[in-house]
PDB file as gemmi writes it, atoms N, CA and C in Angstrom:
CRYST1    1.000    1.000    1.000  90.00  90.00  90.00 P 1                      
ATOM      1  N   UNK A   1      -7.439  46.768 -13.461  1.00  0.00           N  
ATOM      2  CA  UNK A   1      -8.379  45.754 -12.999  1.00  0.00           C  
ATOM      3  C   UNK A   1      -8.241  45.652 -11.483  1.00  0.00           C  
ATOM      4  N   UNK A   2      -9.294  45.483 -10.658  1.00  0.00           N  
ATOM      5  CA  UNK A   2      -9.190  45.660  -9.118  1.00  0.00           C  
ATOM      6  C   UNK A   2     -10.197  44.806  -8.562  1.00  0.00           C  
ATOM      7  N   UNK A   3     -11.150  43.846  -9.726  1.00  0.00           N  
ATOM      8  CA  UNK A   3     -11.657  43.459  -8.421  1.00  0.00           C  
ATOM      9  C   UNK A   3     -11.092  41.858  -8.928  1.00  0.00           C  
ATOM     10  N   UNK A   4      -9.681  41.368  -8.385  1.00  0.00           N  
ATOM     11  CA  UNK A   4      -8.978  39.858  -8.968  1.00  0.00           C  
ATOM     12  C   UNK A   4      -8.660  39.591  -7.316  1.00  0.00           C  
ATOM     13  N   UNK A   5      -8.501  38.261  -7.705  1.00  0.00           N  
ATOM     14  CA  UNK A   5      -8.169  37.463  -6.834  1.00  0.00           C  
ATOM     15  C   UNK A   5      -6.605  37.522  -6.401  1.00  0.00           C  
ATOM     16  N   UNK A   6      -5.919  36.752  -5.621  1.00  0.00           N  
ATOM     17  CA  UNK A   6      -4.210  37.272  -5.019  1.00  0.00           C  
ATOM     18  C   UNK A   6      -3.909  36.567  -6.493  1.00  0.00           C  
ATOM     19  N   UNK A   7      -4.392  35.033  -6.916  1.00  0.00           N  
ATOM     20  CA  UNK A   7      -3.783  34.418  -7.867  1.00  0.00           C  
ATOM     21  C   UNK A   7      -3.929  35.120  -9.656  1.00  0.00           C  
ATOM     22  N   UNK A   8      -5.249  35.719  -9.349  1.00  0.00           N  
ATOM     23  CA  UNK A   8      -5.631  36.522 -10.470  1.00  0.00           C  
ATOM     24  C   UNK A   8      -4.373  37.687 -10.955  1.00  0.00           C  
ATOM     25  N   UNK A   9      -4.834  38.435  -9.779  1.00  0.00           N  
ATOM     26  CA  UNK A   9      -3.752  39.695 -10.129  1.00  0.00           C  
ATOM     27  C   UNK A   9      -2.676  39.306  -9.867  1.00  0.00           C  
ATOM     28  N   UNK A  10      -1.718  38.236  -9.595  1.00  0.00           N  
ATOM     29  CA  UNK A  10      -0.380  37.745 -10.064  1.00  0.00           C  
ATOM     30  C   UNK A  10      -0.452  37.393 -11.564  1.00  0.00           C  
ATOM     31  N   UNK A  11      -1.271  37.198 -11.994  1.00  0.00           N  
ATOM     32  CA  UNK A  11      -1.327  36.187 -13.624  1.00  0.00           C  
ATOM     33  C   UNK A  11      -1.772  38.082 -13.967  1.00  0.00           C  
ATOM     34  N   UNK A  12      -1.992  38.723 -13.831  1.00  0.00           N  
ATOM     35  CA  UNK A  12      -2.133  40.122 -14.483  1.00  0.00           C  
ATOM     36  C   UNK A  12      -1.210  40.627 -14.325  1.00  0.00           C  
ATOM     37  N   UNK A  13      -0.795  40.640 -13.221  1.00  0.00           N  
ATOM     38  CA  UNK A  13       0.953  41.855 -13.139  1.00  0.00           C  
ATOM     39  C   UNK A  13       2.169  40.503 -14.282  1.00  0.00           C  
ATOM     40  N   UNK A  14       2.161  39.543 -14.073  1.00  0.00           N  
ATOM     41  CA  UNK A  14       3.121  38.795 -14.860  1.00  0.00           C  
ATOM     42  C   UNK A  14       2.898  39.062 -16.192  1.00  0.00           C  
ATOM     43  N   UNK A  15       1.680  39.313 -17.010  1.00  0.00           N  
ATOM     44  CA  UNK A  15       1.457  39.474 -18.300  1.00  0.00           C  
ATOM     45  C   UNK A  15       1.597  40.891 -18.563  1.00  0.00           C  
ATOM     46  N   UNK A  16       1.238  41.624 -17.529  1.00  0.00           N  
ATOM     47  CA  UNK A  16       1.724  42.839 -17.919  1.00  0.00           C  
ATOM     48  C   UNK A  16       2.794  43.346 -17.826  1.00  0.00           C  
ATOM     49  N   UNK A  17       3.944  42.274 -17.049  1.00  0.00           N  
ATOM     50  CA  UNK A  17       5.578  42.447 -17.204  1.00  0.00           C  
ATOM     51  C   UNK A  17       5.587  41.916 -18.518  1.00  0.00           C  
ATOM     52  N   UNK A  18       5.000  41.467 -19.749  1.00  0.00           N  
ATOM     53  CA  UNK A  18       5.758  40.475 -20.475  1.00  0.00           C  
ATOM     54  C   UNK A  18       5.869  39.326 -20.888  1.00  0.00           C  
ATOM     55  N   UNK A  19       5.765  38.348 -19.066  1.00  0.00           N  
ATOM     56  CA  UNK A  19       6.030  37.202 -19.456  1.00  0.00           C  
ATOM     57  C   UNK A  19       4.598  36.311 -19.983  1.00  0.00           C  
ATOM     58  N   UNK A  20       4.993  35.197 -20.614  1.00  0.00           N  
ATOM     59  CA  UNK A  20       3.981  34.400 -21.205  1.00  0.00           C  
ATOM     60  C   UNK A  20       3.661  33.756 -20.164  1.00  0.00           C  
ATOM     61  N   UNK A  21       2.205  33.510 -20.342  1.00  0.00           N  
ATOM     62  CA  UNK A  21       1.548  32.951 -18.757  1.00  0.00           C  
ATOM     63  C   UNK A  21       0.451  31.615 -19.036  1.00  0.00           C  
ATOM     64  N   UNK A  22       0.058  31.092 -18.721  1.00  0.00           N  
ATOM     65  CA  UNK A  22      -0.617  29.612 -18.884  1.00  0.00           C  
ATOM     66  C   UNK A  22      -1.776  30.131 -17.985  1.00  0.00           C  
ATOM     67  N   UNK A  23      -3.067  29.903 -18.716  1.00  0.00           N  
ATOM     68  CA  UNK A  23      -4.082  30.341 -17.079  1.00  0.00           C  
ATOM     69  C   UNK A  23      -4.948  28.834 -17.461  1.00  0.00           C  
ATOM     70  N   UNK A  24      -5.085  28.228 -16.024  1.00  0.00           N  
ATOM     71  CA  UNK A  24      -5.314  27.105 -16.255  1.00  0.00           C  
ATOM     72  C   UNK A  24      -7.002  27.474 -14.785  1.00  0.00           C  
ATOM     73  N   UNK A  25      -7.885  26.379 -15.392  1.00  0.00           N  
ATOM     74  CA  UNK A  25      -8.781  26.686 -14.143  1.00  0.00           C  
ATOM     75  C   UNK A  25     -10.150  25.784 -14.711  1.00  0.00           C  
ATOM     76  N   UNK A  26     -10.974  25.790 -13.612  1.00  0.00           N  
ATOM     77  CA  UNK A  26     -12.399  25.084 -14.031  1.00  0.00           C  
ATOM     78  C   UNK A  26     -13.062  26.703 -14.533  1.00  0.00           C  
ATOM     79  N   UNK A  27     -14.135  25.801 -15.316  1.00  0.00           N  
ATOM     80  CA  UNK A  27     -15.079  26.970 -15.657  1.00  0.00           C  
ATOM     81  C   UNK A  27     -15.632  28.092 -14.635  1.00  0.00           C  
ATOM     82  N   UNK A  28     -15.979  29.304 -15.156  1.00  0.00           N  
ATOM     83  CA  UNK A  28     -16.157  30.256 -14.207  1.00  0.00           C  
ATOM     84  C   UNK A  28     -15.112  30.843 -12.984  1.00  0.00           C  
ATOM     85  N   UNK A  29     -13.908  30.453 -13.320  1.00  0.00           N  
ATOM     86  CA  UNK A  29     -13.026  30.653 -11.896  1.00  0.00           C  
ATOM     87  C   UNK A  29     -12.379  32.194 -12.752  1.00  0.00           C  
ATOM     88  N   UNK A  30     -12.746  32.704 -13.690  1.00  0.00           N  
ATOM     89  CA  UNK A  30     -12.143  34.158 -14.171  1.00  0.00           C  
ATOM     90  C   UNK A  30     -11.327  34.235 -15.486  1.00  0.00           C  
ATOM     91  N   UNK A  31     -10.834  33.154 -16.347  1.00  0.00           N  
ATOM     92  CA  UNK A  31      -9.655  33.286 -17.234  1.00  0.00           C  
ATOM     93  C   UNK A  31     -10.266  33.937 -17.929  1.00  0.00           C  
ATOM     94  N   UNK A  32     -11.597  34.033 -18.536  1.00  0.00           N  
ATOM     95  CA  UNK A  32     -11.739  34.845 -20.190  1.00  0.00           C  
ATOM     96  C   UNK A  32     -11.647  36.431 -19.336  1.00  0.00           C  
ATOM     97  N   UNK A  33     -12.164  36.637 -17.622  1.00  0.00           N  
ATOM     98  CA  UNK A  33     -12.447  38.110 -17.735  1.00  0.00           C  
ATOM     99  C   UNK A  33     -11.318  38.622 -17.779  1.00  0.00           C  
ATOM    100  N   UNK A  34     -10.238  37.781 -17.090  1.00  0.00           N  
ATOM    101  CA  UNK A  34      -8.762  38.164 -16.978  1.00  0.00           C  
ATOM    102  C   UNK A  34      -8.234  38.983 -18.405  1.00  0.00           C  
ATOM    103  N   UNK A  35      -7.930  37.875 -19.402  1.00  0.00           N  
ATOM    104  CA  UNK A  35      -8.071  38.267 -20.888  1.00  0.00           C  
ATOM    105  C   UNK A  35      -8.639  39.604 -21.495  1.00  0.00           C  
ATOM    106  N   UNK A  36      -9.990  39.288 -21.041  1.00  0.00           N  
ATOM    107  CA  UNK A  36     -10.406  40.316 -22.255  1.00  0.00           C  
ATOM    108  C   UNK A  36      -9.922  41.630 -21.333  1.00  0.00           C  
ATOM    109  N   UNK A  37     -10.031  42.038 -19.723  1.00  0.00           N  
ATOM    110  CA  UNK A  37      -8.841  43.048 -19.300  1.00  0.00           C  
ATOM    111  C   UNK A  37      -8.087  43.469 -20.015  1.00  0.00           C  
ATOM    112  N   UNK A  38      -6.808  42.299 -19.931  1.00  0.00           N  
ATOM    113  CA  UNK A  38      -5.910  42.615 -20.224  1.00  0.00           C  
ATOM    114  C   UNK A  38      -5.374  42.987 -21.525  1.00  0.00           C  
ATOM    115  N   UNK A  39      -6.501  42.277 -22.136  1.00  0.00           N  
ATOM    116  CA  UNK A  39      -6.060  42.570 -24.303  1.00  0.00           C  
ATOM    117  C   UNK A  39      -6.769  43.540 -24.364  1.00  0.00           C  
ATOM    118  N   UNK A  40      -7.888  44.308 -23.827  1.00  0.00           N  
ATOM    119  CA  UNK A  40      -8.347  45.241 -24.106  1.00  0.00           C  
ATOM    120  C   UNK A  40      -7.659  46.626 -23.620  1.00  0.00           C  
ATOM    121  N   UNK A  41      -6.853  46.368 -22.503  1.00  0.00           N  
ATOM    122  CA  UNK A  41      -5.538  47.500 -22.274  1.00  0.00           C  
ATOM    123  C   UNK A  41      -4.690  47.691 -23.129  1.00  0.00           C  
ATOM    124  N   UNK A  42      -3.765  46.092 -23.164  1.00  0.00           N  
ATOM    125  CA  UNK A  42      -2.666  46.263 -23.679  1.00  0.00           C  
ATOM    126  C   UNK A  42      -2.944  46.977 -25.460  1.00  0.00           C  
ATOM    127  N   UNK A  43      -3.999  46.321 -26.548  1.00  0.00           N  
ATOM    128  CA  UNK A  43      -4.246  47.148 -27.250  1.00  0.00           C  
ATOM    129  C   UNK A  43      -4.698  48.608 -27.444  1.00  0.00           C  
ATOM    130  N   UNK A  44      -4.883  48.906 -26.343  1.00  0.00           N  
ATOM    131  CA  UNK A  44      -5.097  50.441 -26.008  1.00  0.00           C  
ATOM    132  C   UNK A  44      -3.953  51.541 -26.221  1.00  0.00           C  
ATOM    133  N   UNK A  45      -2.909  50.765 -25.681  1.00  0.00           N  
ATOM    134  CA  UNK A  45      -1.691  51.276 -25.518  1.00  0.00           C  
ATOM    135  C   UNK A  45      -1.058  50.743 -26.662  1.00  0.00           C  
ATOM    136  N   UNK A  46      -1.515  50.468 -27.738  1.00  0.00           N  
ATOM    137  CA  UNK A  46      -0.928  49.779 -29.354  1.00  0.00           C  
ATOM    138  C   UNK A  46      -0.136  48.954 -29.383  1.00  0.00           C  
ATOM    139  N   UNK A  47      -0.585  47.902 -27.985  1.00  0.00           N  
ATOM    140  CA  UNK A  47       0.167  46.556 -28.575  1.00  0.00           C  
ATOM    141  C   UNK A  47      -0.047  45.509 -29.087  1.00  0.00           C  
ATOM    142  N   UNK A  48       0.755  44.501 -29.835  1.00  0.00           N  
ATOM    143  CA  UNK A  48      -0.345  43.205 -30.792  1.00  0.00           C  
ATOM    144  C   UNK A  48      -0.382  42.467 -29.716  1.00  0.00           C  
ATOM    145  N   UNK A  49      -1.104  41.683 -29.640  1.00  0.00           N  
ATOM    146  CA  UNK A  49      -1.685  40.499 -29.009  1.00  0.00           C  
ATOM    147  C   UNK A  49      -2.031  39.944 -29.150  1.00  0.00           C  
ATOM    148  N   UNK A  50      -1.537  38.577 -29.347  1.00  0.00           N  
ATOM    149  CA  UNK A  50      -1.973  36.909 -30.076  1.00  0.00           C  
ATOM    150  C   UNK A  50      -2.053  35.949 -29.066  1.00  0.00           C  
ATOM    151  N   UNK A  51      -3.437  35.728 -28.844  1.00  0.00           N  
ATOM    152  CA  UNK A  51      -3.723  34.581 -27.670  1.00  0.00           C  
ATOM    153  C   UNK A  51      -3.708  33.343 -28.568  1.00  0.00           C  
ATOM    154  N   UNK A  52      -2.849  32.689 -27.621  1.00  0.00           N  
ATOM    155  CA  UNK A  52      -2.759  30.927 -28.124  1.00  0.00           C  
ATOM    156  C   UNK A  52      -3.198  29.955 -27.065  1.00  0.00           C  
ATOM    157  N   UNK A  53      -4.172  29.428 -27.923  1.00  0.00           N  
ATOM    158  CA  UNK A  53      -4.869  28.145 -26.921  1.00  0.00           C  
ATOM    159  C   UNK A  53      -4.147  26.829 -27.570  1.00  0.00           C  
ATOM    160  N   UNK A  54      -4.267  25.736 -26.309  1.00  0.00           N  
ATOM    161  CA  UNK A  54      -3.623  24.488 -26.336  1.00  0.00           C  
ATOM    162  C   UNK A  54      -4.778  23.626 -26.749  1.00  0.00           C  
ATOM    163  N   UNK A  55      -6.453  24.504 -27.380  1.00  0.00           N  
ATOM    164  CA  UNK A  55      -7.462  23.801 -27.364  1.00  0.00           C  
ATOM    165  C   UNK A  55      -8.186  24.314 -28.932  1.00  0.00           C  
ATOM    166  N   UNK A  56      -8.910  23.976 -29.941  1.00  0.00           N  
ATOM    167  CA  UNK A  56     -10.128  24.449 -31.142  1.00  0.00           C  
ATOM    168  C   UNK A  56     -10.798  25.272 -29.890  1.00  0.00           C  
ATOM    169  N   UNK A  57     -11.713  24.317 -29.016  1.00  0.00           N  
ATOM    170  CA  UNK A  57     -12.498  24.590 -28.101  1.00  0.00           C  
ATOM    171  C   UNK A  57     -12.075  25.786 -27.470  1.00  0.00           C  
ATOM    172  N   UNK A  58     -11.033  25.679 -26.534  1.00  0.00           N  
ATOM    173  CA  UNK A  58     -10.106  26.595 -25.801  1.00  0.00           C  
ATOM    174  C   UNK A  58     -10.284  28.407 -27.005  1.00  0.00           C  
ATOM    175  N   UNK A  59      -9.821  28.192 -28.113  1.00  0.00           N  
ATOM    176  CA  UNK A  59      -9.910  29.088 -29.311  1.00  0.00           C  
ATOM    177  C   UNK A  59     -10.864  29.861 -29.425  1.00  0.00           C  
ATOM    178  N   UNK A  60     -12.271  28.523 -29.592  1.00  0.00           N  
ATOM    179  CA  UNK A  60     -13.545  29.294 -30.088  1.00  0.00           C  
ATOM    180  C   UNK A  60     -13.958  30.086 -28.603  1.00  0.00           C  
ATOM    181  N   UNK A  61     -14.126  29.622 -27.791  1.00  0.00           N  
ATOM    182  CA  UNK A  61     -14.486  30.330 -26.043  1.00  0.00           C  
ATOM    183  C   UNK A  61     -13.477  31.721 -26.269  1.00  0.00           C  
ATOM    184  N   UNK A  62     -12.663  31.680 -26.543  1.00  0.00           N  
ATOM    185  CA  UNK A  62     -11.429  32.835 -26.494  1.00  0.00           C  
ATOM    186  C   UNK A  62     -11.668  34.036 -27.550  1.00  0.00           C  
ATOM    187  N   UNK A  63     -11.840  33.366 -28.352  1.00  0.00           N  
ATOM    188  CA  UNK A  63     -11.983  34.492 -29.726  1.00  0.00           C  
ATOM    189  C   UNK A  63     -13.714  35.326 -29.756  1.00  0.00           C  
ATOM    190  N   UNK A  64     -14.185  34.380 -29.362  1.00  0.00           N  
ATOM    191  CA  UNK A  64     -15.733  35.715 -28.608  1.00  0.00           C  
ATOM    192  C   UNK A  64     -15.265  36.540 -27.717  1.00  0.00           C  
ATOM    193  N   UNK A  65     -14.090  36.165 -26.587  1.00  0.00           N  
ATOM    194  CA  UNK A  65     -13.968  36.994 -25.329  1.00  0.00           C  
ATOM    195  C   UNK A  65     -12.895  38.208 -26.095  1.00  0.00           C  
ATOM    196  N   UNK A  66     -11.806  37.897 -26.707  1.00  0.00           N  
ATOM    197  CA  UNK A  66     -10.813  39.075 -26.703  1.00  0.00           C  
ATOM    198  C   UNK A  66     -10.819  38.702 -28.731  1.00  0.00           C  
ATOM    199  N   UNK A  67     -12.085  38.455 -29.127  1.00  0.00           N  
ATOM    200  CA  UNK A  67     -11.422  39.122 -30.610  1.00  0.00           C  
ATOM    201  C   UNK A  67     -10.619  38.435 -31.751  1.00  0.00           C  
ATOM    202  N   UNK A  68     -10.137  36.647 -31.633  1.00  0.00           N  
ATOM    203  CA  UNK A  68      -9.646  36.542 -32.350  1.00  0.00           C  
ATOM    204  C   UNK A  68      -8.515  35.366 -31.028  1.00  0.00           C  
ATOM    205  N   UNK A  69      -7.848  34.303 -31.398  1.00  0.00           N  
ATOM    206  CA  UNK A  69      -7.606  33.040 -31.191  1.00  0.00           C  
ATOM    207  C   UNK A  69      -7.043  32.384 -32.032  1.00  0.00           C  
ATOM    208  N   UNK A  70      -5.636  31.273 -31.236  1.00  0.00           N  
ATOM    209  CA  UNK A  70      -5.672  30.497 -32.365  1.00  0.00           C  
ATOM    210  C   UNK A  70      -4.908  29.477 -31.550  1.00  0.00           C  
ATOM    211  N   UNK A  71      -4.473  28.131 -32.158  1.00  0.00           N  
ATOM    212  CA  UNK A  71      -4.254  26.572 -31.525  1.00  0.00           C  
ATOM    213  C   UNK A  71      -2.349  27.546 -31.521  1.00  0.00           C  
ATOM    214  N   UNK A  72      -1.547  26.992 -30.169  1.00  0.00           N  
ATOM    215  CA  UNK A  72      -0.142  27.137 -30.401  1.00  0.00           C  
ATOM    216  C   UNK A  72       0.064  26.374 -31.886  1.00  0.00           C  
ATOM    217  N   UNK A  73      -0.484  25.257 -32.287  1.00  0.00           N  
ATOM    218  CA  UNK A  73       0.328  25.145 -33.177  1.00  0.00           C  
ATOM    219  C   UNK A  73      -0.212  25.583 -34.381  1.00  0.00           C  
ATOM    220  N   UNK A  74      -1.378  26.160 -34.344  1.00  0.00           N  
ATOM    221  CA  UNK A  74      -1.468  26.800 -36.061  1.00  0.00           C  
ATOM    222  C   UNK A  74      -0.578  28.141 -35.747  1.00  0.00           C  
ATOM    223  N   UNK A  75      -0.687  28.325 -34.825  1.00  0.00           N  
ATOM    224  CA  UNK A  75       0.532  29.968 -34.423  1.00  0.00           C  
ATOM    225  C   UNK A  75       2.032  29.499 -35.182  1.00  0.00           C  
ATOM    226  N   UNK A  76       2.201  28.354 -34.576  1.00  0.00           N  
ATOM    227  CA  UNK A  76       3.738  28.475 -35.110  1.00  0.00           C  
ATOM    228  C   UNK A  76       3.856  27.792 -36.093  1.00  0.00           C  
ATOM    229  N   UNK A  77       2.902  27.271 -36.731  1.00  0.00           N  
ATOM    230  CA  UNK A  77       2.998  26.592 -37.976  1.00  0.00           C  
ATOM    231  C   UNK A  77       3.237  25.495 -37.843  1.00  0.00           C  
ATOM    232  N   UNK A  78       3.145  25.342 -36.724  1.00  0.00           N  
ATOM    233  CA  UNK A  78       3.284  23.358 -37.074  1.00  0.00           C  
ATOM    234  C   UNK A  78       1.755  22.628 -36.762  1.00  0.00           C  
ATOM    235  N   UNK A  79       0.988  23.257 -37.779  1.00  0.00           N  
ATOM    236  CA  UNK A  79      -0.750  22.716 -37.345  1.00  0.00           C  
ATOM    237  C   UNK A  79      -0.444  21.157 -37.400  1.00  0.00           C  
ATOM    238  N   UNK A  80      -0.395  20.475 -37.707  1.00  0.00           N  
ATOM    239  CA  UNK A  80      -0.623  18.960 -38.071  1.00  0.00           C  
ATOM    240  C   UNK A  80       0.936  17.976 -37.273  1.00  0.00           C  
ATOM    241  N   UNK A  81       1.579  18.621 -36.794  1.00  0.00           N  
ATOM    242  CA  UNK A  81       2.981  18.052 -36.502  1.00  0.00           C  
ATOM    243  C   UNK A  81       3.654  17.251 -37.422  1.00  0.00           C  
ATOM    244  N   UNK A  82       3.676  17.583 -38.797  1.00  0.00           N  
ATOM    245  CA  UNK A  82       4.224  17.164 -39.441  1.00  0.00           C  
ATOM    246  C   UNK A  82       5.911  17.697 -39.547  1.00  0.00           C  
ATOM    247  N   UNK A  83       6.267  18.406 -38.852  1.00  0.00           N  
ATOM    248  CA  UNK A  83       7.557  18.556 -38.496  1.00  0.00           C  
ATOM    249  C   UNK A  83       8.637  17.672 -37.404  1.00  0.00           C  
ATOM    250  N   UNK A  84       9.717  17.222 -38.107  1.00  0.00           N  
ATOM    251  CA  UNK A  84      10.453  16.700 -36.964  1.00  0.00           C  
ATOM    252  C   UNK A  84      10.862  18.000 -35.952  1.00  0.00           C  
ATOM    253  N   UNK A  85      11.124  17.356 -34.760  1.00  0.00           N  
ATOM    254  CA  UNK A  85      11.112  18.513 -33.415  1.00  0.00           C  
ATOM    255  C   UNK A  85      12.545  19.235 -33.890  1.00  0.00           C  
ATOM    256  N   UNK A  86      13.555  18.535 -34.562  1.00  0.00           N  
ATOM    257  CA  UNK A  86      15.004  19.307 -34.690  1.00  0.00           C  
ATOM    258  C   UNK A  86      14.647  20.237 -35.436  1.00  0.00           C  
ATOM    259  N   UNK A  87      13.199  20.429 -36.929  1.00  0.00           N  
ATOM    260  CA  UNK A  87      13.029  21.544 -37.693  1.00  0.00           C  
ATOM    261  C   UNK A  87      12.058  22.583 -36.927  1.00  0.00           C  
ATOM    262  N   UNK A  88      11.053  22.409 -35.631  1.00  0.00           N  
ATOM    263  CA  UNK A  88      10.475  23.467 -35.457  1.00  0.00           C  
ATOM    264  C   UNK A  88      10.650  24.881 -34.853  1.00  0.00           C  
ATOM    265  N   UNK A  89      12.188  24.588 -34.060  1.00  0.00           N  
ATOM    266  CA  UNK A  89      12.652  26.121 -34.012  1.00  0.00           C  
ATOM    267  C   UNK A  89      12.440  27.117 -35.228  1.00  0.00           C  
ATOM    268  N   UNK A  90      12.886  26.291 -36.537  1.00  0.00           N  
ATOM    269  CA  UNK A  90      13.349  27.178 -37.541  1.00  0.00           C  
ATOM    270  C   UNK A  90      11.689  27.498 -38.321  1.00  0.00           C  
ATOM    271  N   UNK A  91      10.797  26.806 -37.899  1.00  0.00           N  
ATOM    272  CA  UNK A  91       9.604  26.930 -38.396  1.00  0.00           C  
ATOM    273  C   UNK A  91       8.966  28.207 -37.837  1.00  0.00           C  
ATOM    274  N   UNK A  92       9.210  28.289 -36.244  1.00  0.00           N  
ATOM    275  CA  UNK A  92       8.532  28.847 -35.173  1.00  0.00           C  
ATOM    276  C   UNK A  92       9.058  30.527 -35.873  1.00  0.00           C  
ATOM    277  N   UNK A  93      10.938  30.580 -35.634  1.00  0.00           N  
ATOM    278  CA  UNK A  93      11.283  31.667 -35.932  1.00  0.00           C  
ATOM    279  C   UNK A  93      11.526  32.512 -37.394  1.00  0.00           C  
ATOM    280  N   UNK A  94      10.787  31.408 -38.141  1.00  0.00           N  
ATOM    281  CA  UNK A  94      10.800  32.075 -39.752  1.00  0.00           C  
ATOM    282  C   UNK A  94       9.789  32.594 -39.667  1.00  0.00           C  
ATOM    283  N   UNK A  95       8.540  31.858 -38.637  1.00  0.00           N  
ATOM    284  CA  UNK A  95       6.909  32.217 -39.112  1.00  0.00           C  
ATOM    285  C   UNK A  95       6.519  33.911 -38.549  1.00  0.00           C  
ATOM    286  N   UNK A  96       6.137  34.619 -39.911  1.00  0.00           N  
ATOM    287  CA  UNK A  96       5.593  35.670 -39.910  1.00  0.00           C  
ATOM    288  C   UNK A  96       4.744  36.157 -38.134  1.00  0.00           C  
ATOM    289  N   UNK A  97       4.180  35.501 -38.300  1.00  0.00           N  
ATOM    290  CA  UNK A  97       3.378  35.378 -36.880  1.00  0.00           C  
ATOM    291  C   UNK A  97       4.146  35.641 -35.770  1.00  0.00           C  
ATOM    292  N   UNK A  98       5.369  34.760 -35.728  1.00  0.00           N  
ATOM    293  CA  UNK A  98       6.396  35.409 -34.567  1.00  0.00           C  
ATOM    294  C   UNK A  98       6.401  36.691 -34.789  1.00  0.00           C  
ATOM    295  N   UNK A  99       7.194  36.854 -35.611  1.00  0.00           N  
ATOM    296  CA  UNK A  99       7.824  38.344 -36.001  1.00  0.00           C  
ATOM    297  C   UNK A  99       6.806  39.723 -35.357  1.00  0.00           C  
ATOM    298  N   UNK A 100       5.736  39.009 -35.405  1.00  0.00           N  
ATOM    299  CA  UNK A 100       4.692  40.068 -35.574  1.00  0.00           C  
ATOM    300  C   UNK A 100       4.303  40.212 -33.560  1.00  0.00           C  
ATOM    301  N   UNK A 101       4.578  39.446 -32.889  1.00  0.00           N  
ATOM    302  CA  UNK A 101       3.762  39.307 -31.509  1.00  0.00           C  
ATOM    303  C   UNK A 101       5.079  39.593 -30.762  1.00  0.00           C  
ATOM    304  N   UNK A 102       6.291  39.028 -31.102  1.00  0.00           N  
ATOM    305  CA  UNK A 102       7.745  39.214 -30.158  1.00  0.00           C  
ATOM    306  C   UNK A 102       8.102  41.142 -30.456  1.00  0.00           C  
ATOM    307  N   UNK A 103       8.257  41.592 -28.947  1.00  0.00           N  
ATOM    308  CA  UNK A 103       8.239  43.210 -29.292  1.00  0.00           C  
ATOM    309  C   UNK A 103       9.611  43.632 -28.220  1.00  0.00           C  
TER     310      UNK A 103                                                      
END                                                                             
């Protein structure tokens, strides 16, 4: 990707080290093109990729752009917070879903 911004292509080289990244912004400032970039590489090169929104909304906008979306907490299984916080480690790292995105 080459035509990003200084803040853009930092939030691209960080995801493409690895780390988990937060892209926060008003409408139109670049996050879905960022995305669909980058999930459309990284699956190129056969990796999974599970975007988690902090939003339904956030989700549905997301899952037209790269394919598929979901709330952090239906990811880790705690959709409804019906978990006390001392059980959701063990929720997070039993859930299939981890297993499947941590590489």
């Amino acid at each position: 990707m080459n035509i990003l911004s200084d803040k853009q292509g930092e939030a691209y080289r960080l995801m493409s080290e690895g780390h988990n990244v937060v892209l926060l912004g008003a409408a139109g400032t670049g996050k879905s093109f960022i995305l669909k970039g980058f999930v459309e590489e990284q699956r190129k090169c056969g990796k999974n990729i599970t975007l988690t929104c902090t939003t339904g909304i956030a989700c549905s906008v997301n899952s037209e752009v790269v394919g598929g979306a979901m709330t952090i907490h239906k990811w880790s299984g705690n959709e409804d917070g019906r978990y006390d916080p001392s059980e959701i480690v063990d929720v997070v790292c039993n859930n299939r879903k981890y297993h499947d995105v941590v590489q």
